[in-house]
C-alpha positions in Angstrom: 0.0 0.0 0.0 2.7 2.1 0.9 4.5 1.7 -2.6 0.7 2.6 -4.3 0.6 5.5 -2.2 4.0 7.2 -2.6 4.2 6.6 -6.4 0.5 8.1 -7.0 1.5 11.0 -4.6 4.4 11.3 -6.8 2.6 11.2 -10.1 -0.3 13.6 -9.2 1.7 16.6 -7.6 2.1 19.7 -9.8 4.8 19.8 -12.2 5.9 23.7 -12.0 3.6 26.7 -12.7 2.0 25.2 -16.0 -0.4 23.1 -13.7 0.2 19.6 -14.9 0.6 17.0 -13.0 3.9 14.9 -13.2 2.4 12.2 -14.6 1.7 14.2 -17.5 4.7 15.5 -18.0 6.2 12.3 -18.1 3.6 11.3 -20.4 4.3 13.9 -22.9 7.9 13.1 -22.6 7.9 9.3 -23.6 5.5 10.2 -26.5 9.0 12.7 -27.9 11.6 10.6 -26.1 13.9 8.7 -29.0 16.0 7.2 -26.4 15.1 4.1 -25.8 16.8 3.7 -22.6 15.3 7.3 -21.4 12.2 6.5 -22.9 12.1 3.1 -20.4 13.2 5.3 -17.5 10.2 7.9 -17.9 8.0 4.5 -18.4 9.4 3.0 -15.6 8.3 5.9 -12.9 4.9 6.1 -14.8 4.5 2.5 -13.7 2.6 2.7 -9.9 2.5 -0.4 -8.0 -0.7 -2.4 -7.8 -2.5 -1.5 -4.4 -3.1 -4.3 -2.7 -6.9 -5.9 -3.8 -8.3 -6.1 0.2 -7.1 -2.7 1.2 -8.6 -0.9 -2.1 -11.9 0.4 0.1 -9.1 2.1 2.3 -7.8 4.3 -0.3 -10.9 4.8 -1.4 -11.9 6.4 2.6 -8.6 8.1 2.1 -9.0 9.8 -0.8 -12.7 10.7 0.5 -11.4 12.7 3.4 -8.8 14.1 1.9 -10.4 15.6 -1.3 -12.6 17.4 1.4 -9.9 18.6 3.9 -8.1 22.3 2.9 -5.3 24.1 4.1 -4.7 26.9 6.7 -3.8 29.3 4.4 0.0 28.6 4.8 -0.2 24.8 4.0 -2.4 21.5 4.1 -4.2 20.6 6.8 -3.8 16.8 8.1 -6.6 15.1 8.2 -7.8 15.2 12.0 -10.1 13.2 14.3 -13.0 14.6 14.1 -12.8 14.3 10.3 -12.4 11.1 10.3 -15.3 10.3 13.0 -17.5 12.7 11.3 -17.0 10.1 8.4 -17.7 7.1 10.4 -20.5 8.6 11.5 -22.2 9.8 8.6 -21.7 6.6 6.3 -22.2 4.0 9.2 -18.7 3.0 8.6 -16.2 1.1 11.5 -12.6 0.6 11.1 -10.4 -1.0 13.0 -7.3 0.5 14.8 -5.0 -1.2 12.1 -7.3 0.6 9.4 -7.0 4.0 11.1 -3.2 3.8 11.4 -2.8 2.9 7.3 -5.3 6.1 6.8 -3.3 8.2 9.2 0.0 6.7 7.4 -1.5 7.8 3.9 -1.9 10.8 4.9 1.4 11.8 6.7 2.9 10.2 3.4 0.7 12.8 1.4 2.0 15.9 3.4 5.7 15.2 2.7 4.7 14.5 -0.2 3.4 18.0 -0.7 5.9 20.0 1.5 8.6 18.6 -0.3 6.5 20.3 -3.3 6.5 23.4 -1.5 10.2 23.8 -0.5 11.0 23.2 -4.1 9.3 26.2 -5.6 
């Protein structure tokens, strides 16, 4: 999951001020690369890892709460507590402690992800 996660952070940050994503700056650069061995390279970071079948309904939770979660006006927000029992809540939903650490584990993987972004502009 964790391999999934990190790539498809990777892949869908912003690519510079153009506002593409990475992944489609890649993209674009395969479909001009003449290099074969380049043109593998770029292929190869496109590739993501497969997530793992039983924990798909996990990512999906994750990418729930964070596609509704904003920043503080200086940087993303984590997704906190009370999000994620608000969730529970409203969609009748239980997790286990195991399935709350892999959603808090997404999500701490997501905001390096990002502030890495950030420190490189």
């Amino acid at each position: 999951m964790r391999a999934f996660a990190e790539r498809s952070f990777l892949l869908s940050s912003r690519a510079g001020d153009a506002g593409e994503t990475y992944r489609q700056v890649l993209e674009g650069l395969v479909l001009r690369t003449r290099d074969p061995q380049r043109k593998a390279a770029r292929e190869a970071i496109l590739t993501v890892p497969p997530i793992p079948k039983a924990l798909t309904y996990l990512w999906r939770i994750y990418d729930r709460l964070r596609r509704r979660k904003g920043g503080n006006g200086f940087a993303l927000s984590p997704i906190e507590w009370q999000d994620i029992d608000a969730f529970l809540r409203r969609t009748q939903t239980d997790l286990a402690p195991w399935e709350l650490e892999i959603l808090e584990m997404l999500d701490d993987l997501y905001l390096v992800d990002y502030s890495k972004l950030q420190t490189e502009e």
